[in-house]
PAROKOL-245740 format. One record per residue (C-alpha): x, y, z; residue number from 0; residue in one letter. Coordinates in steps of 0.001 Angstrom, whole numbers, padded with zeros to 6 digits. Example, Ala and Ser with C-alpha at 12.3 -4.5 7.8 and 13.67 -1.06 7.14 Angstrom:
<r px="012300" py="-004500" pz="007800" n="0" res="A"/>
<r px="013670" py="-001060" pz="007140" n="1" res="S"/>
//
This chain:
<r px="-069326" py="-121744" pz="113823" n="0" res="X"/>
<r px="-065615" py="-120411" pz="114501" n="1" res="X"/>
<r px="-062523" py="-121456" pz="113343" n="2" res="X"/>
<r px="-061804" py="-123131" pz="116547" n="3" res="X"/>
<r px="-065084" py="-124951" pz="116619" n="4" res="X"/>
<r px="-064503" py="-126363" pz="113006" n="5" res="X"/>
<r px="-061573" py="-127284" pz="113018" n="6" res="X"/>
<r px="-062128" py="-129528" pz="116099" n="7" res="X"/>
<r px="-065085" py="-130372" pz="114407" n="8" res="X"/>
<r px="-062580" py="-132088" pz="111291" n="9" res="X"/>
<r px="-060533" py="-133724" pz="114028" n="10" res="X"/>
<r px="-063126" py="-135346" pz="115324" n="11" res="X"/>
<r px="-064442" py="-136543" pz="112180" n="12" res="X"/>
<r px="-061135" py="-137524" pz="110878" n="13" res="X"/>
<r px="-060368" py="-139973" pz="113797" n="14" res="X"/>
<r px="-063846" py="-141310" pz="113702" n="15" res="X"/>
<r px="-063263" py="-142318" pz="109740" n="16" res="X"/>
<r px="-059591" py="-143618" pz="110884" n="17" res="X"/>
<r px="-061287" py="-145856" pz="114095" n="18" res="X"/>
<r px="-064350" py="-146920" pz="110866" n="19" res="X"/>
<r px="-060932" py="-148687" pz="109188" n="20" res="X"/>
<r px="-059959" py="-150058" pz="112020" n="21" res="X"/>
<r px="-061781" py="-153132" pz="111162" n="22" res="X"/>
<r px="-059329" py="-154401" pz="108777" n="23" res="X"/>
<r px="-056882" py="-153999" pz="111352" n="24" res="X"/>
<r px="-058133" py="-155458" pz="114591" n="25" res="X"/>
<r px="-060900" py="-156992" pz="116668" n="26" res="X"/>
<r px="-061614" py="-153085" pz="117357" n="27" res="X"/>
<r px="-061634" py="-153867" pz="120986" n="28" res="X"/>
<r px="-061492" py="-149919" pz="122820" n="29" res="X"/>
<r px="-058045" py="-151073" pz="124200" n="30" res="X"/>
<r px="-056980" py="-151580" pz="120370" n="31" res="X"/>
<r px="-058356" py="-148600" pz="118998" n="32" res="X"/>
<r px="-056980" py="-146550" pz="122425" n="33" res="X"/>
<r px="-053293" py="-147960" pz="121462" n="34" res="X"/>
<r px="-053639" py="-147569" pz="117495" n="35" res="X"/>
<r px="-054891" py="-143830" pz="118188" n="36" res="X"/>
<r px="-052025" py="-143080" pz="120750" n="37" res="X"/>
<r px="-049313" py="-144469" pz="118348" n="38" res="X"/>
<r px="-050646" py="-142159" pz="115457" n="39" res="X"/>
<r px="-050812" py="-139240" pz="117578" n="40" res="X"/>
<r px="-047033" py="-140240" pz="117963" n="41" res="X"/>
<r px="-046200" py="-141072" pz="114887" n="42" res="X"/>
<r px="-047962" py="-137470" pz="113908" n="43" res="X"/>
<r px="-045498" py="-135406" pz="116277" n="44" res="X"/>
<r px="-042246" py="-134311" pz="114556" n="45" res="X"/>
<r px="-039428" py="-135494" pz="116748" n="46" res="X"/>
<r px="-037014" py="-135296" pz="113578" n="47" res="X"/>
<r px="-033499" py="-135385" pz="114810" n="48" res="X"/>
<r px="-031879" py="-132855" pz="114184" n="49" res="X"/>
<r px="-032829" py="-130950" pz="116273" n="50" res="X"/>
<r px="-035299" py="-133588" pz="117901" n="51" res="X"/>
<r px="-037960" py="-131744" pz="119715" n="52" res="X"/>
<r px="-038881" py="-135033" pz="121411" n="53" res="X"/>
<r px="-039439" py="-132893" pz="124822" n="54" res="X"/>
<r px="-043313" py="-132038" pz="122755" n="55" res="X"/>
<r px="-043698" py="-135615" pz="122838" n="56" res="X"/>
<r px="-042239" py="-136639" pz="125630" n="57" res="X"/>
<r px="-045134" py="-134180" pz="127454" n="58" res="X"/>
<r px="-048189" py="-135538" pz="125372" n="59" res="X"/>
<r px="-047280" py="-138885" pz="126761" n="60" res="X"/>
<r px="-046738" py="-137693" pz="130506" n="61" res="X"/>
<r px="-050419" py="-136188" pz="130237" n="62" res="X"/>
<r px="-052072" py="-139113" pz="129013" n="63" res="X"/>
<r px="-050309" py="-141640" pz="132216" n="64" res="X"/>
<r px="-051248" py="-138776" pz="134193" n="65" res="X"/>
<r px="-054826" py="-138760" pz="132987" n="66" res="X"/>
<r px="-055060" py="-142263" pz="134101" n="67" res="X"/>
<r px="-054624" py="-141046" pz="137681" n="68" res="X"/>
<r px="-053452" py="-144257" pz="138705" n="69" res="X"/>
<r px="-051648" py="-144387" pz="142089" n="70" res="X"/>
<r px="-049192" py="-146844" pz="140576" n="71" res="X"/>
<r px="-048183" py="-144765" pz="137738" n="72" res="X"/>
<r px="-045668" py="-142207" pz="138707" n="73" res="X"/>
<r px="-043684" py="-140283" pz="135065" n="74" res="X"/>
<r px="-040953" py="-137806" pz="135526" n="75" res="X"/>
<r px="-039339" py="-135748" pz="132631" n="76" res="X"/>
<r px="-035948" py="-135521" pz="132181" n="77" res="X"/>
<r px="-034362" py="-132448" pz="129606" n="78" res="X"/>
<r px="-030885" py="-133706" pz="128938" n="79" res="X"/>
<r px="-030580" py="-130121" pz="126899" n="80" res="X"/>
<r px="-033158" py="-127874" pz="126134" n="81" res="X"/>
<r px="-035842" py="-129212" pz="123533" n="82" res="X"/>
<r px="-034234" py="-132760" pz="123872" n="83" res="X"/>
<r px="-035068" py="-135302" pz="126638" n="84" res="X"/>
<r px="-036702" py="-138419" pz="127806" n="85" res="X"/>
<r px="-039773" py="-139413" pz="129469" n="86" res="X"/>
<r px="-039798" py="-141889" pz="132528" n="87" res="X"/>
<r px="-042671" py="-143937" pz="134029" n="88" res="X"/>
<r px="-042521" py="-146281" pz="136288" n="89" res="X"/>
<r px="-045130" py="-148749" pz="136919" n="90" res="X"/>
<r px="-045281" py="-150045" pz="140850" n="91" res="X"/>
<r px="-046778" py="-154058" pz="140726" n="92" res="X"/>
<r px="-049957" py="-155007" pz="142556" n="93" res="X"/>
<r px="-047381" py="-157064" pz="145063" n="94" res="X"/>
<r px="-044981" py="-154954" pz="146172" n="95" res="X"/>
<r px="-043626" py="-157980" pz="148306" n="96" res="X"/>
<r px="-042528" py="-159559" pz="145434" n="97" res="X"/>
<r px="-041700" py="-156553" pz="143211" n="98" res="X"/>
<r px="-043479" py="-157112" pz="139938" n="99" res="X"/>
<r px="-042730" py="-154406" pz="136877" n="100" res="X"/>
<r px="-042202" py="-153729" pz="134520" n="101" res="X"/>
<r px="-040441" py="-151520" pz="131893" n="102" res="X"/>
<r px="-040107" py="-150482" pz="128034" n="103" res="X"/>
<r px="-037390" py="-148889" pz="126983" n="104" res="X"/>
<r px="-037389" py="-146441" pz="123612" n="105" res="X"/>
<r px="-036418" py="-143225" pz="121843" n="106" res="X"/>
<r px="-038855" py="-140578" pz="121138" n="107" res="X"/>
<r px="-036541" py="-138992" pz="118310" n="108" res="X"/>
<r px="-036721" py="-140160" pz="114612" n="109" res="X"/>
<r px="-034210" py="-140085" pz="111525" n="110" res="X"/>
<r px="-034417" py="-137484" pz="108597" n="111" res="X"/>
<r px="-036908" py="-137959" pz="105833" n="112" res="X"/>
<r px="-034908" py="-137854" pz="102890" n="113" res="X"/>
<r px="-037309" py="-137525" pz="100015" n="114" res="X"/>
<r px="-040793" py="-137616" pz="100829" n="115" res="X"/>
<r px="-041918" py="-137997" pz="097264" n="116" res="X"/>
<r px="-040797" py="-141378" pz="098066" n="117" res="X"/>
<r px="-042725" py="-142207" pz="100196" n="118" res="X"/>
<r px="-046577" py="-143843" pz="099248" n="119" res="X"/>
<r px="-047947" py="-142117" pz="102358" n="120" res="X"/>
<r px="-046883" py="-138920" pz="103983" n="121" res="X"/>
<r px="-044272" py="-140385" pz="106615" n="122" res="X"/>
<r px="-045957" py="-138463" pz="110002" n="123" res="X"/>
<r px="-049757" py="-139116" pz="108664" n="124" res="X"/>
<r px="-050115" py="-142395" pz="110402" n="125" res="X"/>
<r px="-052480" py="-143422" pz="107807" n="126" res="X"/>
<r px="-053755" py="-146970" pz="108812" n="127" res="X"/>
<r px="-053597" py="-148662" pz="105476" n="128" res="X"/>
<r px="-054996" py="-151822" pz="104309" n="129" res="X"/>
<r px="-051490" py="-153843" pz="102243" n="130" res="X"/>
<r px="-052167" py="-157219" pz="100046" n="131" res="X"/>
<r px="-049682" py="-159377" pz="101244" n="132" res="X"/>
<r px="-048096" py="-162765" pz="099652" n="133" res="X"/>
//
């Protein structure tokens, strides 16, 4: 087996054992586990600001609306400098007589991590984690 082969191999096991915790979390519906598994991949991509970087972000997210190949779902890119930017999709309604959208507005960059020795969990792991609460 190559390198390639294994290490896809690991990624595949490793987000199998993160969708096996998932029931802690959720109903594990495949829309839940489709959303938790999209927001880690985010949550994994450095978009540290400086510099910000979010542009590797912002294109992961254009692929997967694209994958959908929804006629309704149009994105667009735009790189306010280079490396930095914004992602834009717009969502036509069903009825376009009556114009139903909708939007979500957000910011793909995130602050510094000042010390991650204090942090419990590294910050970009997107460990799902099972907390006692009060």
């Amino acid at each position: 087996m190559g390198r390639k082969e294994k290490n896809n191999n690991d990624s595949q096991m490793k987000r199998k054992n993160n969708l096996n915790r998932l029931s802690k979390f959720s109903s594990n519906s495949d829309v839940e586990k489709e959303a938790i598994e999209l927001l880690q991949e985010c949550v994994r991509t450095e978009t540290v600001n400086p510099p910000g970087n979010e542009m590797v972000l912002a294109k992961k997210l254009q692929e997967k609306f694209e994958a959908e190949n929804n006629p309704l779902i149009a994105t667009k890119i735009i790189e306010t400098v280079i490396g930095r930017g914004n992602l834009i999709v717009t969502i036509t309604g069903s009825d376009p007589d009556n114009h139903p959208c909708w939007g979500f507005a957000s910011h793909l960059d995130v602050v510094p991590i000042e010390s991650e020795s204090d942090w419990k969990y590294p910050p970009f792991s997107a460990e799902l984690v099972q907390m006692e609460h009060d």
